[in-house]
C-alpha positions in Angstrom: 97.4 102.9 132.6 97.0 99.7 133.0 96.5 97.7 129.4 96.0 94.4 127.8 96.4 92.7 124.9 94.1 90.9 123.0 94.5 88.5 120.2 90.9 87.8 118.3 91.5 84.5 116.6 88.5 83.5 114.3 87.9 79.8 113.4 86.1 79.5 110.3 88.4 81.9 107.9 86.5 81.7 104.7 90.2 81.4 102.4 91.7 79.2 105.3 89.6 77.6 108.0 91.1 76.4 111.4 93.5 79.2 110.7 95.0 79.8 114.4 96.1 76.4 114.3 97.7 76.4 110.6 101.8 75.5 111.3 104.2 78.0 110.4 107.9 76.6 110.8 107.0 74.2 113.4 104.8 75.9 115.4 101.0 77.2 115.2 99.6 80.9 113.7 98.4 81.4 116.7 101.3 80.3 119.3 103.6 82.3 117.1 101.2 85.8 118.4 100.7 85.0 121.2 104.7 84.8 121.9 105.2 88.1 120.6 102.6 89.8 122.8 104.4 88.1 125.3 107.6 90.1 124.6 105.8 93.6 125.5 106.4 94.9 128.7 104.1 96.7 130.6 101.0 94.9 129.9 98.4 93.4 132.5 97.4 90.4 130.5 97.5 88.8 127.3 94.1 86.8 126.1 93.2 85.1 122.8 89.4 85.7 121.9 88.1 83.2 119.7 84.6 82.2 118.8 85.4 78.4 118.9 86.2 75.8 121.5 88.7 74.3 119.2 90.8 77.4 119.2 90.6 77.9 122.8 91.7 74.6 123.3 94.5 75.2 121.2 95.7 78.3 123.4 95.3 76.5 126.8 98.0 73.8 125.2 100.7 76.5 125.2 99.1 78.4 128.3 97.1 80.9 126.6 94.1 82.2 128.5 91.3 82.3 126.0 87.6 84.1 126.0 84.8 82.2 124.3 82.8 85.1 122.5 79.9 84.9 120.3 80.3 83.8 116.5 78.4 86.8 115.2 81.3 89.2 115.8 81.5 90.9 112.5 85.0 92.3 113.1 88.1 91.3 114.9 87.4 94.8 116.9 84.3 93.5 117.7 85.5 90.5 119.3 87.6 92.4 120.9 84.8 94.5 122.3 83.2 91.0 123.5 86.2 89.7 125.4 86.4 93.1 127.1 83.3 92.6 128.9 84.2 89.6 130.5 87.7 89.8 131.4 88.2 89.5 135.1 89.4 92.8 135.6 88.4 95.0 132.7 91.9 97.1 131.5 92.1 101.0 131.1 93.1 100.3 127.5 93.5 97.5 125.5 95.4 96.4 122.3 93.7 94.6 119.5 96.7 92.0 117.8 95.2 90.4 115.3 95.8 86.5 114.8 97.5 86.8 111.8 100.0 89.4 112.7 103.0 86.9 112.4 105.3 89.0 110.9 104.7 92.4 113.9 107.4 93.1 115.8 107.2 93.5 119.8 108.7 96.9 119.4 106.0 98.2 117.1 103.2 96.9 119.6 105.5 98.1 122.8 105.3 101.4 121.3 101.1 101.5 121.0 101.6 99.8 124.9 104.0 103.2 125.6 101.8 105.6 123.8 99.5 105.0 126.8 101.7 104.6 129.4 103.2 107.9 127.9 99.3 109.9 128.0 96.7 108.7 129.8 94.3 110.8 128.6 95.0 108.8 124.7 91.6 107.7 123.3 93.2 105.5 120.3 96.2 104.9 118.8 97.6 103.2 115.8 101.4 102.8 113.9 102.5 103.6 110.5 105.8 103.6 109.1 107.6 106.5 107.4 108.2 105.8 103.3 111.4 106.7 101.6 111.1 107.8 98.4 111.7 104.2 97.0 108.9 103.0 99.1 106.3 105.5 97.7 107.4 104.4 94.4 107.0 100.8 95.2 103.6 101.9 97.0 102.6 103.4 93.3 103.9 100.8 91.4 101.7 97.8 93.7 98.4 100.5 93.6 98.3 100.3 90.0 97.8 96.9 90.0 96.0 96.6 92.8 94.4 99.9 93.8 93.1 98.6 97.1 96.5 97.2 98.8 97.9 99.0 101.4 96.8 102.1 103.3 98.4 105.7 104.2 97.5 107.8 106.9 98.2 111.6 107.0 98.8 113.6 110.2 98.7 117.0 111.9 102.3 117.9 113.6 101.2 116.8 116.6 100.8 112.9 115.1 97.1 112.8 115.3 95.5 111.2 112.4 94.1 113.5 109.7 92.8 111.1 107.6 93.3 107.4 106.5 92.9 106.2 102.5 93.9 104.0 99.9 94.8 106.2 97.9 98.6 107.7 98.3 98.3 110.6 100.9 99.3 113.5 100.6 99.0 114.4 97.3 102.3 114.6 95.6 102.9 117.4 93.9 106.2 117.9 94.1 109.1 115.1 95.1 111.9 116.5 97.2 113.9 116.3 100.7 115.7 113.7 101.8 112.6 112.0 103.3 108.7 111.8 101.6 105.9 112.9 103.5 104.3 109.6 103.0 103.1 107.4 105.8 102.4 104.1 105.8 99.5 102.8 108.2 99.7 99.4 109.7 96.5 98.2 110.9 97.2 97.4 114.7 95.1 99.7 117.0 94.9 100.3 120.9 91.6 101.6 122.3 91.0 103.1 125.5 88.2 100.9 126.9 85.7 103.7 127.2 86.4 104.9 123.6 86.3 101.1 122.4 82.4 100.9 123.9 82.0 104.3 122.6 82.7 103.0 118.9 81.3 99.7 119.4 77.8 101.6 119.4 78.4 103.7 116.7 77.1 103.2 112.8 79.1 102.9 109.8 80.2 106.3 108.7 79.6 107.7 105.1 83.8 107.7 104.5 84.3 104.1 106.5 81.9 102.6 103.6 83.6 104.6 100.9 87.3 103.6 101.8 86.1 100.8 103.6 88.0 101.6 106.7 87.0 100.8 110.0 89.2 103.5 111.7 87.6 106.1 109.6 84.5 105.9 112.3 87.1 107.4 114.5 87.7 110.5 113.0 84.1 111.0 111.4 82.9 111.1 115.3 85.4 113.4 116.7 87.6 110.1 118.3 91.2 111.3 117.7 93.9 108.8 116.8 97.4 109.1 118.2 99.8 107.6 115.2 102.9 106.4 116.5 105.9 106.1 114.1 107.7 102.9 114.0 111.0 101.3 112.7 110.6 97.5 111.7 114.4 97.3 111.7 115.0 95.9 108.2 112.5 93.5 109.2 109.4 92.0 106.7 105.8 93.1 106.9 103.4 90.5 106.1 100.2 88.2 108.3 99.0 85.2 106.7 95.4 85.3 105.0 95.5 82.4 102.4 97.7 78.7 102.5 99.4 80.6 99.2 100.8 83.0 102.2 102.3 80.1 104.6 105.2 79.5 102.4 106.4 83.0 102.0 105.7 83.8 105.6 108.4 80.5 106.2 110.6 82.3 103.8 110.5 85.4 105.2 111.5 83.4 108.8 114.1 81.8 107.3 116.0 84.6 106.0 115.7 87.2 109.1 115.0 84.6 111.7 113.0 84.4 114.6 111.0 87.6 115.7 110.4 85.6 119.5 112.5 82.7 120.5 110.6 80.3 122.1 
C-alpha cells in the first residue's frame, strides 16, 4: 500500500505560539519531525500541513514540502484530512505525526507504516506500549494527581482495539504474572484514506465527548483499530506543548542523544 506521512503543524498554539519554529538543541520543533519521518522506510512522501505561511516557509528552508490548509481545522486529524485532498497523488493510507512528537521514535512510526504494508485491508491503526508492573503503578500514582494524563487501550487477542479511556484498563482485580495486562496508548494514528474521509464526516460520539477521545468515533461506528505493540528501547516519551516543556525535552536529548542525526 502505498502511504504517507503527514505532519500537521499549527501556528497559533494558544500556550506557545509560532511553535513549529520554537528551537530545541539547536534546531526547530518542526525540523526535528520532520527528520524522523524521514527515517521510515517505505513511505511515498512526507508533507508538513500547516495553516500559516510562516510555517510553510519554515519547512521549505530545510526542504520540507508543505500544504497550506484552512485555519478552521479543529483537530490535527482534521488537517490532516485537508492536506489529503490536495496532495498530488492522494496515498492508500496515510500517517498523522503530530508536530510535537519530538521525542517518537522512527521505529514506533515504521511499525504503523508496516502494519499496512503487512494488511492492506487495515482501516486504522495506532501504538501502545506494554506496562510492567512498575509502570502501572507509576500510571496510578500520576492519575491520582492528575486523573486525565495518559491513556490505556484494551484489546481483543487479535490486537484490535476494544476500547480506549483514561481510566486504567482493564480493571485490576488481581496483580500477577510476570507481565500486567496494561497497555499504554500513544496517540499517533494511521488512517486508510477512505476510512480517514469516512470519519471526517462523522459526528462526535456519546463516549468521544465523555472520555474526550477522538479515536473513540472509531469504535462507536464500527471502524476497527489495529494496535501495534512497540518497544521505545529505554528511550523517553514526551512532545513539547508549553516553553515549561523545552527544557526537559533538551534534557531528555542530552542524556539519550539524538533520535535522527542530522
Amino acid at each position: 500500500m502505498d502511504v504517507a506521512i503527514v505532519i500537521p503543524a499549527r501556528f497559533n498554539s494558544r500556550r506557545l505560539p509560532g511553535k513549529p519554529m520554537a528551537v530545541i538543541a539547536g534546531r526547530s520543533l518542526l525540523e526535528r519531525v520532520w527528520a524522523i519521518a524521514r527515517a521510515v522506510k517505505g513511505v511515498s512522501g512526507v508533507y508538513v500541513a500547516t495553516d500559516d505561511r510562516r510555517v510553510a516557509d519554515h519547512a521549505a528552508s530545510f526542504g520540507a514540502p508543505a500544504i497550506l490548509t484552512s485555519a478552521d481545522c479543529a483537530t490535527g486529524t482534521d488537517r490532516v484530512h485537508a492536506a489529503l485532498a490536495t496532495m498530488p497523488k492522494r496515498p492508500g493510507a496515510v500517517i498523522n505525526l503530530q508536530g510535537d512528537a519530538v521525542l517518537t521514535p522512527p521505529w514506533v512510526v515504521q511499525g504503523l507504516v508496516d502494519a499496512f504494508h503487512a494488511d492492506p485491508d487495515v482501516g486504522m491503526v495506532t501504538a501502545a506500549v506494554h506496562c510492567s508492573w512498575a509502570q502501572v503503578a507509576e500510571i496510578e500514582a500520576l492519575k491520582r494527581q492528575s486523573p486525565t494524563s495518559g491513556t490505556l487501550v484494551a484489546m481483543d487477542k487479535f490486537g484490535r482495539a476494544l476500547y480506549f479511556s483514561k481510566a486504567v484498563i482493564p480493571f485490576l482485580r488481581k496483580r500477577e504474572g510476570e507481565m500486567s495486562p496494561v497497555h499504554r496508548h500513544i496517540g499517533i494514528y494511521g488512517y486508510a484514506s477512505d476510512v480517514l474521509d469516512r470519519l471526517s464526516q462523522l459526528p462526535q460520539s456519546p463516549l468521544e465527548a465523555a472520555e474526550q477521545l477522538e479515536q473513540l468515533r472509531a469504535l462507536e461506528n464500527g471502524i476497527p483499530i489495529k494496535v501495534v505493540v512497540v518497544d521505545y528501547r529505554g528511550r523517553t516519551h514526551g512532545s513539547v506543548d508549553s516553553p515549561e516543556d523545552i527544557p526537559f525535552v533538551e534534557s531528555i536529548i542530552a542524556r539519550e542523544g539524538e533520535l535522527v542525526e542530522g
